[in-house]
N, C-alpha and C positions, 0 to 999 in steps of 0.2 A: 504494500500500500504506500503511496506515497503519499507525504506531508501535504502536497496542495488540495488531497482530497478532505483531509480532516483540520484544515485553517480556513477561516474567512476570510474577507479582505479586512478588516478590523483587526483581527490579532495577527495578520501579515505585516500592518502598518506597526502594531506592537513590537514582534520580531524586531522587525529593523529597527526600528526607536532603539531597542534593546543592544543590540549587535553594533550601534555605532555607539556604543555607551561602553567603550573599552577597559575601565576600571570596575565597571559592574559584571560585563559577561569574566575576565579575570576573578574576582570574589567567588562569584556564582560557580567556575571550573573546581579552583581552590577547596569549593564547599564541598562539592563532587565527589572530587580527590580526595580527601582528607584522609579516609577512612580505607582507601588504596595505598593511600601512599605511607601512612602512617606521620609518627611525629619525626617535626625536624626537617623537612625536607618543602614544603613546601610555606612560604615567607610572606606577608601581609607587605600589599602592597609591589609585589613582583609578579610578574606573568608566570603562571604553572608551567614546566615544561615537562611534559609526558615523557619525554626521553632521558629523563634524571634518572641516576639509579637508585630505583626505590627499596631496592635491596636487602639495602644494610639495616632500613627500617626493621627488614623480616625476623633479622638474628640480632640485632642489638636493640637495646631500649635503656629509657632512663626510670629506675624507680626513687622516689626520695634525692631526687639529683647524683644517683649516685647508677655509673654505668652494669647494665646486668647484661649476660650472653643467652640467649633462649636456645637451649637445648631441641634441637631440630634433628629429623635426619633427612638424608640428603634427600631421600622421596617425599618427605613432607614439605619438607624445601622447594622441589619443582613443581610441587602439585600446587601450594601458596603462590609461588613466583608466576604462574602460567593461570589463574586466579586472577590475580592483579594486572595481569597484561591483558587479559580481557577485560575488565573492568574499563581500563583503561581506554582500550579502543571501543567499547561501546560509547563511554564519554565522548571521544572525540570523534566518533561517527556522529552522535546527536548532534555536536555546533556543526560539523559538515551538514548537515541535513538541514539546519537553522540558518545557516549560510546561502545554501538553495535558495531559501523560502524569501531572503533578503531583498528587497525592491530596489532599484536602481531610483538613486534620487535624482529629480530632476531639477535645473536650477531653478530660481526663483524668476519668472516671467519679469523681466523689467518693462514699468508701465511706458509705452514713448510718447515723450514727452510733448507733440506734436497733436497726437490723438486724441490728450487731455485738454485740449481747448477749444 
């Protein structure tokens, strides 16, 4: 199914509002991510970049500020890491697909000035 079947032209115009609102569709990824990417790794006020290695999130963490190593084996290890890489690319399937949906702005008709009198 694709997006233009189940958007309006109202929440199309939404979309785009949205989508050139680059500090909010960032937050909104961030918020996404979070819980993919785990702590540490993804920074208020920076663009998420899906291709960080979210990794080390998997096997380390902080409890009490103090560094801990999670006990993994290497199969839970890929079965997690291949988890979050989908995660991921659903995520960034979704803004591609919001991207689609995106209207071409047109510029602002200037009125001439000739017309008007």
């Amino acid at each position: 199914m694709d997006l233009k079947d189940i958007t309006n032209e109202y929440e199309k115009k939404e979309i785009t509002k949205f989508l050139n609102n680059k500090p909010l569709v960032n937050v909104v990824k961030r918020v996404l991510l979070k819980d993919i990417y785990g702590s540490g790794i993804l920074k208020a006020g920076e663009d998420p970049n899906p291709s960080y290695n979210f990794v080390f999130s998997l096997l380390y963490g902080e409890h009490n500020g103090e560094q801990m190593e999670y006990k993994l084996t290497n199969k839970e290890l890929g079965e997690k890491v291949r988890a979050c890489i989908e995660g991921i690319k659903m995520v960034q399937a979704g803004f591609a697909n919001l991207e689609r949906l995106k209207e071409v702005e047109k510029p602002e008709e200037k009125e001439d000035k000739n017309e008007a009198r």
